[in-house]
BALOBA-1460 file (C-alpha; in Angstrom, 3 decimals):
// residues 295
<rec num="1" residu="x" x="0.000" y="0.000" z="0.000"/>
<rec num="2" residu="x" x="1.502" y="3.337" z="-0.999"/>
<rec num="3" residu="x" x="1.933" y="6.331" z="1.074"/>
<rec num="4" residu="x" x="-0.540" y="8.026" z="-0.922"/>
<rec num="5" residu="x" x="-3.254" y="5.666" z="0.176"/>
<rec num="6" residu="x" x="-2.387" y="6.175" z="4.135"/>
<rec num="7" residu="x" x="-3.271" y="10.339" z="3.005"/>
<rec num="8" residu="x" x="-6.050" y="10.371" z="1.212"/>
<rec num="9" residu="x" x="-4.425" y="9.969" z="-1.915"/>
<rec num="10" residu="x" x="-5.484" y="8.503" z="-5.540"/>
<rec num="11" residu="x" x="-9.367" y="7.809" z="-4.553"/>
<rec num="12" residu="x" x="-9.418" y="11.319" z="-2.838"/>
<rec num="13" residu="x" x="-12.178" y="12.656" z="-5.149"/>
<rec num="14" residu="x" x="-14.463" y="9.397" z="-4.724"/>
<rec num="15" residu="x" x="-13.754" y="9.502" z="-0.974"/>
<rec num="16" residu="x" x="-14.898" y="13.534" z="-1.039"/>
<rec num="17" residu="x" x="-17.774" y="13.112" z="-2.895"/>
<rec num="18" residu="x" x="-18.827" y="10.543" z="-0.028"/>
<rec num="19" residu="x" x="-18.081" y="12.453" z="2.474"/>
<rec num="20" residu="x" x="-20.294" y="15.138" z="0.857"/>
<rec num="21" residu="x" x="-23.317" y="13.161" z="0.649"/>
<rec num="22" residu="x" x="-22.634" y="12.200" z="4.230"/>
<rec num="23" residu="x" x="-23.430" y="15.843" z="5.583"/>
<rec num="24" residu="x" x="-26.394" y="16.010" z="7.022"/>
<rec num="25" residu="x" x="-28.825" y="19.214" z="6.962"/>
<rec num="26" residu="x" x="-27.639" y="20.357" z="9.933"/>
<rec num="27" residu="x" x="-24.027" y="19.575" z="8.902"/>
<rec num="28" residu="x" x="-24.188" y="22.122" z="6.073"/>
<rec num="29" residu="x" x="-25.999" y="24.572" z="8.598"/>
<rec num="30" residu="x" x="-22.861" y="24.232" z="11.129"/>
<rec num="31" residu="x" x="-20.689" y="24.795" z="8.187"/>
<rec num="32" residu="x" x="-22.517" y="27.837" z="6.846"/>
<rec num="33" residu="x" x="-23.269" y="26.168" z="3.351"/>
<rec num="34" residu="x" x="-26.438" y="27.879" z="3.633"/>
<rec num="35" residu="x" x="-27.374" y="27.721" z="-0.194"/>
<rec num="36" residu="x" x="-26.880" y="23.965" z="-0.071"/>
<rec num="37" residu="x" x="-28.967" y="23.426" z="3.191"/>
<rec num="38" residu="x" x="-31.818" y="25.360" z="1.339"/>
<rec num="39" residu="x" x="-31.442" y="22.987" z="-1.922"/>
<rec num="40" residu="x" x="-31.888" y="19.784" z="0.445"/>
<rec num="41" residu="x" x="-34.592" y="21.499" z="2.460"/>
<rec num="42" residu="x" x="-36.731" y="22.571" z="-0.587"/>
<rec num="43" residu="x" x="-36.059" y="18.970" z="-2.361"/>
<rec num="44" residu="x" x="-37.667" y="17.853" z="1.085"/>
<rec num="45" residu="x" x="-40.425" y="19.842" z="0.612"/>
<rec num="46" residu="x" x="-41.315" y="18.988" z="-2.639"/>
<rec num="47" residu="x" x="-41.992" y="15.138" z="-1.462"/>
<rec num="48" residu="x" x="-43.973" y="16.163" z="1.698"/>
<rec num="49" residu="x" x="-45.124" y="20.152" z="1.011"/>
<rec num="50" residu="x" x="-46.677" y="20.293" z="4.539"/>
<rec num="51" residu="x" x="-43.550" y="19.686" z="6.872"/>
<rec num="52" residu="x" x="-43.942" y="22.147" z="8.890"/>
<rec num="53" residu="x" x="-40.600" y="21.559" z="10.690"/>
<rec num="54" residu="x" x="-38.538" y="22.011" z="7.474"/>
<rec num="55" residu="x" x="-41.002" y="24.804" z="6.298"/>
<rec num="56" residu="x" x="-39.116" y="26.635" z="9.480"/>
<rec num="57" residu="x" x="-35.398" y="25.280" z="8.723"/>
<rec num="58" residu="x" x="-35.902" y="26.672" z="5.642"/>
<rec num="59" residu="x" x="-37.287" y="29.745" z="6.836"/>
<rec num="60" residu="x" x="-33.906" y="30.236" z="9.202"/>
<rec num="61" residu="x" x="-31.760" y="29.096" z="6.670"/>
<rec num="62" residu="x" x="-33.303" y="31.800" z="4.122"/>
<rec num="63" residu="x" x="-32.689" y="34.392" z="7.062"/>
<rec num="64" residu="x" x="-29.242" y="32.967" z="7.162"/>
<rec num="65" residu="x" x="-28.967" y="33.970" z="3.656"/>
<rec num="66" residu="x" x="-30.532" y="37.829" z="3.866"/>
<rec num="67" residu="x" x="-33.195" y="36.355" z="1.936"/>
<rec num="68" residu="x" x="-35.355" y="38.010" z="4.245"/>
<rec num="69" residu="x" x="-38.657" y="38.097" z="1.750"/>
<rec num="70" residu="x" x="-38.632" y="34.064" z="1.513"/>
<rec num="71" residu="x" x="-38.105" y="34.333" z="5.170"/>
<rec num="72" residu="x" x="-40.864" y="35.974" z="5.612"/>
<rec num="73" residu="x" x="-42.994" y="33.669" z="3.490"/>
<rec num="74" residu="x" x="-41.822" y="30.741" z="5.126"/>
<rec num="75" residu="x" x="-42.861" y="32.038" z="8.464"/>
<rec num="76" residu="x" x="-46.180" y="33.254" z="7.634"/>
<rec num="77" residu="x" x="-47.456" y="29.552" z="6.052"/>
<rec num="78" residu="x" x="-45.888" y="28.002" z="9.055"/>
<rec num="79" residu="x" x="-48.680" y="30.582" z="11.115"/>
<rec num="80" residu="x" x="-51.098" y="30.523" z="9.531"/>
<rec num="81" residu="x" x="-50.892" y="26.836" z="9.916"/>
<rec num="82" residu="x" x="-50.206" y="26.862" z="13.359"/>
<rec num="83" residu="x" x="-53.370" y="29.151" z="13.839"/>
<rec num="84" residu="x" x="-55.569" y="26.736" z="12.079"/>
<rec num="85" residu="x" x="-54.614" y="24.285" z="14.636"/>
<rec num="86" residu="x" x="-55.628" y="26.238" z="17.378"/>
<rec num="87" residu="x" x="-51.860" y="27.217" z="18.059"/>
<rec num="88" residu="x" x="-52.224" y="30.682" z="18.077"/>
<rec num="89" residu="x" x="-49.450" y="31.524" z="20.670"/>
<rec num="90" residu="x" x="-47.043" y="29.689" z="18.302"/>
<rec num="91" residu="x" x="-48.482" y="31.666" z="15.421"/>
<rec num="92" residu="x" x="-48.060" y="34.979" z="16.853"/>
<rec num="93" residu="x" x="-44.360" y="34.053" z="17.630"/>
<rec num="94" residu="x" x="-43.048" y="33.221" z="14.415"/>
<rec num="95" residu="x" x="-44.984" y="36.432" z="12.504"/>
<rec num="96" residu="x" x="-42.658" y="38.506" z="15.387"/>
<rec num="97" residu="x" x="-39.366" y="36.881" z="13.860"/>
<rec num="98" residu="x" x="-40.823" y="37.296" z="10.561"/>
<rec num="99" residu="x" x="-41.894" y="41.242" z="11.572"/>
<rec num="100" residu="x" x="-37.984" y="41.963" z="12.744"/>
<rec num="101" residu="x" x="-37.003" y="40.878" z="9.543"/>
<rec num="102" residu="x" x="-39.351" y="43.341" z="7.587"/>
<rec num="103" residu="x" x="-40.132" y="45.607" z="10.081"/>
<rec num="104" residu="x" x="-42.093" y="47.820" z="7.580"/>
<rec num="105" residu="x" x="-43.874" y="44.898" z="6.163"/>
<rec num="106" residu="x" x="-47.583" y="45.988" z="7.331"/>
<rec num="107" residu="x" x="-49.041" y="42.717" z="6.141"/>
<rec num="108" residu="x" x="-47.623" y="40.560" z="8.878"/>
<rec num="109" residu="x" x="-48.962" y="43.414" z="11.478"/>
<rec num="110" residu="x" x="-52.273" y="42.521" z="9.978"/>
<rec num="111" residu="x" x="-51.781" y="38.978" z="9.752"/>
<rec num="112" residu="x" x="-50.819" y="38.923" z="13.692"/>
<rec num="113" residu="x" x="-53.871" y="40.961" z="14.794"/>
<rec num="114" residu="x" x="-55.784" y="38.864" z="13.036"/>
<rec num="115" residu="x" x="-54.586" y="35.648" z="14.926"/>
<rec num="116" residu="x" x="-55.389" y="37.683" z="18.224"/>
<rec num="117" residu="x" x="-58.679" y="37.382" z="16.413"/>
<rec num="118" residu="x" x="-59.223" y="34.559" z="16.022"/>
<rec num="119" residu="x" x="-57.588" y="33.710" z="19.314"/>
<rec num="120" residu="x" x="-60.224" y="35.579" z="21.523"/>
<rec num="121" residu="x" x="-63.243" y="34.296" z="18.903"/>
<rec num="122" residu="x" x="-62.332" y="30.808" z="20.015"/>
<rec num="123" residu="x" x="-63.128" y="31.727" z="23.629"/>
<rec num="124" residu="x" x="-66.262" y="33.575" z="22.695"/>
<rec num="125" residu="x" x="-67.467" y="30.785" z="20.807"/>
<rec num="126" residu="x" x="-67.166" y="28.195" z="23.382"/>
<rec num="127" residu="x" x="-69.260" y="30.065" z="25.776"/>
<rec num="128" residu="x" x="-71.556" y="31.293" z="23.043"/>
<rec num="129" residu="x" x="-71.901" y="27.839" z="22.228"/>
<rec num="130" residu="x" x="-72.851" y="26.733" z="26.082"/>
<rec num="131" residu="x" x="-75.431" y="29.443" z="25.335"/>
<rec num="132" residu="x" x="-76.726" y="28.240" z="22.530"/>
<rec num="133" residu="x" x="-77.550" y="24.973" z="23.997"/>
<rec num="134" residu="x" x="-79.399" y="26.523" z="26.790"/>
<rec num="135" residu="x" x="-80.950" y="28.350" z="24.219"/>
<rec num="136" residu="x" x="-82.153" y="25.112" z="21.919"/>
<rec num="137" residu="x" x="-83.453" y="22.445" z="25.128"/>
<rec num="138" residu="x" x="-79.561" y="21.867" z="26.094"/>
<rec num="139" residu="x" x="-79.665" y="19.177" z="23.071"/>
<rec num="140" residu="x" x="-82.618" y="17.589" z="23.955"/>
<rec num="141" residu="x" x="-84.842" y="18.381" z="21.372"/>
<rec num="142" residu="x" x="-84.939" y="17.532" z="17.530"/>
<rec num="143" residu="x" x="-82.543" y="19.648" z="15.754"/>
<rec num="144" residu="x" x="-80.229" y="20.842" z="18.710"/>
<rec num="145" residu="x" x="-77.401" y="18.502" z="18.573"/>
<rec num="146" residu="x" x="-73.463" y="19.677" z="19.081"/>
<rec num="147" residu="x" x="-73.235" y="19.488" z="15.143"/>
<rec num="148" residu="x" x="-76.923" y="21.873" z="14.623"/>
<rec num="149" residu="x" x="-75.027" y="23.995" z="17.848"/>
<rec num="150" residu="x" x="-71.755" y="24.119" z="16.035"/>
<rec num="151" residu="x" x="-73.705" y="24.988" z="12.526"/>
<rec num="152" residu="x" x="-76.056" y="28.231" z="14.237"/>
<rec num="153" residu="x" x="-72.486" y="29.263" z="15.587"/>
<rec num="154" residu="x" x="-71.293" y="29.363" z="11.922"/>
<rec num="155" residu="x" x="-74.277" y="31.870" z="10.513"/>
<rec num="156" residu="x" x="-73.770" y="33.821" z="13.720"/>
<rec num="157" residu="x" x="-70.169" y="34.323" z="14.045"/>
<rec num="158" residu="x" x="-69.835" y="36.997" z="12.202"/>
<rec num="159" residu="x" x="-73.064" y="39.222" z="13.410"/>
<rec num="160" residu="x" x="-72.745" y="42.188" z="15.079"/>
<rec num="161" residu="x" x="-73.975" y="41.070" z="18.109"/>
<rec num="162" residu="x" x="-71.338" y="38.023" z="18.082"/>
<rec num="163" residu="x" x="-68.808" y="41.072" z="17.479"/>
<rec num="164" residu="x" x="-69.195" y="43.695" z="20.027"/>
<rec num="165" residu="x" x="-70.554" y="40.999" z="23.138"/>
<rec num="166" residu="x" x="-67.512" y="39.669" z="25.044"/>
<rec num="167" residu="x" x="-68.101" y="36.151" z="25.484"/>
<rec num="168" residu="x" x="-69.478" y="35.770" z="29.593"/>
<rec num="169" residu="x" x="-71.974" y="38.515" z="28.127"/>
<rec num="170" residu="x" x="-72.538" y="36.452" z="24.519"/>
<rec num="171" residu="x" x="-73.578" y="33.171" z="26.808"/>
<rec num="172" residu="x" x="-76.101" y="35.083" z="29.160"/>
<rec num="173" residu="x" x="-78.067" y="36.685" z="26.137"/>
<rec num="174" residu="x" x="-77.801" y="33.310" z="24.143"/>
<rec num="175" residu="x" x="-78.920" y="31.330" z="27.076"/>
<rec num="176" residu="x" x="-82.226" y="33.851" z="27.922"/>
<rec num="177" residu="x" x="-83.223" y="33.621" z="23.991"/>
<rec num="178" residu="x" x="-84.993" y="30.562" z="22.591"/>
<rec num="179" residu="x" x="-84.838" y="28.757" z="19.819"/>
<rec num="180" residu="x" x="-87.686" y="28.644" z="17.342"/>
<rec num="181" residu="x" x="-88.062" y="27.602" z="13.770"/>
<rec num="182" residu="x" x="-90.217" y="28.910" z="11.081"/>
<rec num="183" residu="x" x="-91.646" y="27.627" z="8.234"/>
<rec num="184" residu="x" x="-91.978" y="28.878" z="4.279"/>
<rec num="185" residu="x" x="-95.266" y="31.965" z="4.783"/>
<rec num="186" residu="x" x="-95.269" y="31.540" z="8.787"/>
<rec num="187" residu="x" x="-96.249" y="35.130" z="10.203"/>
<rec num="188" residu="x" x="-94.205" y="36.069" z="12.975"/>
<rec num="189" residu="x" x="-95.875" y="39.504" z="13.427"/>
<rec num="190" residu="x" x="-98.647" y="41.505" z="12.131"/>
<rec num="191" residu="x" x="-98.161" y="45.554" z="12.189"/>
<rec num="192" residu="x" x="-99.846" y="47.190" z="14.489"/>
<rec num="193" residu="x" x="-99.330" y="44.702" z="17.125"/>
<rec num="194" residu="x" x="-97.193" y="44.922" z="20.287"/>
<rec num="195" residu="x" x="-96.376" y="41.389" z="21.622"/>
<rec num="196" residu="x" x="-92.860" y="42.115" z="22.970"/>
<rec num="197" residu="x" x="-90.221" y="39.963" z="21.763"/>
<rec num="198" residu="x" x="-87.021" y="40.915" z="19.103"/>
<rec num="199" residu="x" x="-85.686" y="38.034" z="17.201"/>
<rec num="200" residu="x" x="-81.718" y="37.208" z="16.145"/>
<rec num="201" residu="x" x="-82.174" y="36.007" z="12.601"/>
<rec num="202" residu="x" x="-80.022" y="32.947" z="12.674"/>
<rec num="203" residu="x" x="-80.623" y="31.167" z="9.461"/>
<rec num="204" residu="x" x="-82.931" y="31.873" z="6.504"/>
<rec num="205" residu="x" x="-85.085" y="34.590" z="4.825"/>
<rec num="206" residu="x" x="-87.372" y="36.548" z="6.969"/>
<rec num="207" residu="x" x="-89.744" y="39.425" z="4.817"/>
<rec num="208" residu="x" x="-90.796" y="42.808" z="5.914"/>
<rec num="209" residu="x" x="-94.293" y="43.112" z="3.941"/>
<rec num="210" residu="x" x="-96.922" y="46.247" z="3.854"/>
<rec num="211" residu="x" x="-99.954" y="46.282" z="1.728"/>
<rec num="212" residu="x" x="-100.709" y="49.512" z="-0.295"/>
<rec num="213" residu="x" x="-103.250" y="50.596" z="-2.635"/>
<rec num="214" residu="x" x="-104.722" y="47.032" z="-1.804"/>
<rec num="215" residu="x" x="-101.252" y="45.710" z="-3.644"/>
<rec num="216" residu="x" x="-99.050" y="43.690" z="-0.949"/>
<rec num="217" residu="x" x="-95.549" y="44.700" z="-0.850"/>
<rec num="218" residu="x" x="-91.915" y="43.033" z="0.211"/>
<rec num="219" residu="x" x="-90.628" y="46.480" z="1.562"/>
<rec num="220" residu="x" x="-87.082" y="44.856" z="3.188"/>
<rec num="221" residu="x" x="-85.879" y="41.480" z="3.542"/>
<rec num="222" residu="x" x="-83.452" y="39.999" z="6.606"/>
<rec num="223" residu="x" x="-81.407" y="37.523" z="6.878"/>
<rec num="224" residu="x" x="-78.275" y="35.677" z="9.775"/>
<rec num="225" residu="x" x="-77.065" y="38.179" z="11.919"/>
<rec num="226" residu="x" x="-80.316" y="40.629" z="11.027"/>
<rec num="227" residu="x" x="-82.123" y="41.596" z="14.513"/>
<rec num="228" residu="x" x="-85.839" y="42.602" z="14.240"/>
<rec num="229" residu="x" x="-88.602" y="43.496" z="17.126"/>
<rec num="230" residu="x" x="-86.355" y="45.992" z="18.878"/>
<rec num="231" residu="x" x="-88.744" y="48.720" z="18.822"/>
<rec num="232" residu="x" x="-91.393" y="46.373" z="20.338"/>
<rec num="233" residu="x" x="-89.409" y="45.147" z="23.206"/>
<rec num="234" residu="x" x="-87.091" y="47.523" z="23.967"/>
<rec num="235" residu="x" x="-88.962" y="50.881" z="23.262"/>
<rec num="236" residu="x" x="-92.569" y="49.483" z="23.941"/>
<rec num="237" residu="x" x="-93.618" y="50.733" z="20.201"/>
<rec num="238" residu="x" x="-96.200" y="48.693" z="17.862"/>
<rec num="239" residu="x" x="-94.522" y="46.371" z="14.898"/>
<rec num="240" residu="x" x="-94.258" y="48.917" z="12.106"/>
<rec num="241" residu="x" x="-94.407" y="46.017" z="9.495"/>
<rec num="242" residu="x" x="-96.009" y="42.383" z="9.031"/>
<rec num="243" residu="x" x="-93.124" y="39.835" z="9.557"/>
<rec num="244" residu="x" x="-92.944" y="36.577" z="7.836"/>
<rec num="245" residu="x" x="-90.735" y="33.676" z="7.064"/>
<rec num="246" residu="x" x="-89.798" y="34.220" z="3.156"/>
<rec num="247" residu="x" x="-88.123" y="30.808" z="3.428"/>
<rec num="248" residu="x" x="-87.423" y="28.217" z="6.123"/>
<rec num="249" residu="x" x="-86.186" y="29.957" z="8.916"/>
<rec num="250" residu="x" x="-84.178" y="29.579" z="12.124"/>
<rec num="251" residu="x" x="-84.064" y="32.398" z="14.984"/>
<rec num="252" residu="x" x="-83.074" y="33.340" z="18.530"/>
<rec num="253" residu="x" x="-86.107" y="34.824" z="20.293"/>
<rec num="254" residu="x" x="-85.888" y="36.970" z="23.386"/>
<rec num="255" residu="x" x="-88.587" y="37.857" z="25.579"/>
<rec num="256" residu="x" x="-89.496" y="40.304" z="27.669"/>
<rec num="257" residu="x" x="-88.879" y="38.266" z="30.432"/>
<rec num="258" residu="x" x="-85.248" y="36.852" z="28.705"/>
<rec num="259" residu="x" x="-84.426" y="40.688" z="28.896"/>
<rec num="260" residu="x" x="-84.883" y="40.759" z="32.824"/>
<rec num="261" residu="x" x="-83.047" y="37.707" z="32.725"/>
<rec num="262" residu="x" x="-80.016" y="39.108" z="30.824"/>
<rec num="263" residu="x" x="-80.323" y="42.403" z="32.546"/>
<rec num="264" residu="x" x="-79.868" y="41.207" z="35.977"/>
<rec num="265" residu="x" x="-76.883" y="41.518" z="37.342"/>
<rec num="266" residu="x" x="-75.258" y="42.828" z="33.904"/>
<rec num="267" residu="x" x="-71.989" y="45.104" z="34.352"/>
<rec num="268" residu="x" x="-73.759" y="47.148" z="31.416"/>
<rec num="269" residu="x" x="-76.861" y="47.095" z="30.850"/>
<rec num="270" residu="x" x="-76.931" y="50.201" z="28.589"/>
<rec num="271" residu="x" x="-74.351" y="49.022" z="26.565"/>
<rec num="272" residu="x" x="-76.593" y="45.840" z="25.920"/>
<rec num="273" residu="x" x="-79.370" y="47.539" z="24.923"/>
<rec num="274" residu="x" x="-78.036" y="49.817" z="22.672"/>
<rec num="275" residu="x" x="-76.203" y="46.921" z="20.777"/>
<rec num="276" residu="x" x="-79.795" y="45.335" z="20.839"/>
<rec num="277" residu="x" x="-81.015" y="48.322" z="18.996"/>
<rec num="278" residu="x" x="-78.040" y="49.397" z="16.933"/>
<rec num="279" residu="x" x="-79.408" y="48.306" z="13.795"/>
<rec num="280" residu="x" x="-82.563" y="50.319" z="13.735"/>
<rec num="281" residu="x" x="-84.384" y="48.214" z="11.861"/>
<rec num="282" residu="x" x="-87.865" y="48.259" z="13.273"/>
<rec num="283" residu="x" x="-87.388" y="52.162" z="13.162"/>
<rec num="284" residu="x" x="-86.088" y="52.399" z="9.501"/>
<rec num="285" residu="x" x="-88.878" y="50.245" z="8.479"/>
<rec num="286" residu="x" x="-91.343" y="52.726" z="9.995"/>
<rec num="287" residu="x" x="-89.686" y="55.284" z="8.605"/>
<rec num="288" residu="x" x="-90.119" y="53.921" z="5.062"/>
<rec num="289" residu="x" x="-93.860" y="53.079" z="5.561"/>
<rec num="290" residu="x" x="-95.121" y="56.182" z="6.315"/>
<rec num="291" residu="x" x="-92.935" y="57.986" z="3.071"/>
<rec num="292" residu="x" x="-95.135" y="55.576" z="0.857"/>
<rec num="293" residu="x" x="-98.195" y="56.097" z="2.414"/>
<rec num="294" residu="x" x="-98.027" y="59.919" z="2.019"/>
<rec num="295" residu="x" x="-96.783" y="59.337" z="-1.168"/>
């Protein structure tokens, strides 16, 4: 055996190239071969696209790199991923690294406020849910299972009410409404009357309807999220309109006596009410009735 062989010598480019396909990821990371870590990492991803893990080597590598755009990327599909998954901690973390390297990148200010979001929604939904089974027989009756519970919650999530009620408040009004179901031409309210009760349209059509000249008329339509009956439980005033189901419809009745319910013992009372009312409906309907009668 020559001398040569003892050093390395005559198969020294075969026993390089092994030696080379021996490094590992995080050999060529130690070594600060950053553009070859990135080339194995990305190969990786094209066989399994939703490794999160190497999604985030990547990302680091790519910071490595002062590639601080792909960086960026990289950081934001691992978040939004991890918010998906109810991770939103995790998700908020990563858009901060991500936010130091672009620090005048607006979107990921956006994209972290609205994992805060989403964060605080999932706490307001499980107590708006608890309500909502109060609210439909606690999943007793037909129709009020967890999956009918979880499906209301859907339509209603983005409402106004849903919106501005923190969730302790959202469960209390949920839990003094009740449940009721209409069908296709059910009247829910002739005008004139002034049975005291507003409704939380949940799911469905519900029409607004005059009759003029002898000619009956669809003056508004509502729809999830719509409230109607404020003026006649909150302000004592007849139903300006007749009400009625234009389709199949599902809805979240309170009462006059669900209102003392929710009111008692209520940190703001005021404020509840005037969210109640903030859409003006039953007013704005009024409003528009008497314009076409004196016209």
């Amino acid at each position: 055996m020559g001398i040569k062989s003892w050093f390395g010598g005559g198969g020294s480019k075969q026993t390089h190239a092994s030696k080379e396909q021996e490094y590992t990821i995080d050999d060529l990371i130690v070594l600060e071969r950053y553009d070859e870590a990135a080339d194995r990492l990305k190969a990786k991803l094209k066989v399994s696209p939703q490794d999160l893990h190497t999604h985030l080597r990547l990302a680091e590598v790519y910071a490595q790199l002062r590639q601080f755009d792909k960086a960026v990327d990289e950081f934001g599909f691992v978040a939004e991923e991890y918010a998906q998954d109810g991770f939103h901690d995790k998700g908020v973390a990563l858009l901060s690294k991500a936010q130091k390297l672009a620090p005048l990148d607006q979107t990921i200010r956006f994209k972290i406020e609205k994992i805060q979001r989403e964060k605080s929604m999932e706490a307001v939904r499980g107590l708006a849910l608890e309500g909502l089974r109060q609210a439909g027989g606690g999943g007793t009756q037909a129709g009020t299972s967890a999956l009918e519970m979880k499906k209301l919650w859907h339509h209603l999530a983005a409402s106004s009410i849903v919106q501005q009620l923190p969730g302790e408040q959202l469960k209390k009004v949920f839990s003094s409404m009740k449940l009721v179901r209409y069908d296709t031409g059910a009247v829910i309210a002739e005008e004139g009357e002034r049975e005291s009760f507003l409704l939380l349209i949940v799911i469905g059509l519900i029409e607004a309807v005059t009759v003029e000249a002898g000619r009956e008329m669809v003056v508004r339509t509502f729809t999830s999220g719509d409230i109607i009956g404020e003026g006649p439980l909150l302000e004592r005033l007849p139903w300006p309109v007749r009400y009625r189901a234009g389709e199949p419809a599902t809805a979240l009745k309170l009462t006059r006596e669900g209102l003392e319910q929710v009111l008692v013992g209520n940190p703001d009372p005021r404020g509840l009410i005037e969210i109640l009312r903030g859409q003006h409906n039953d007013r704005d309907l009024a409003a528009t009735v008497r314009r076409l009668r004196s016209s």
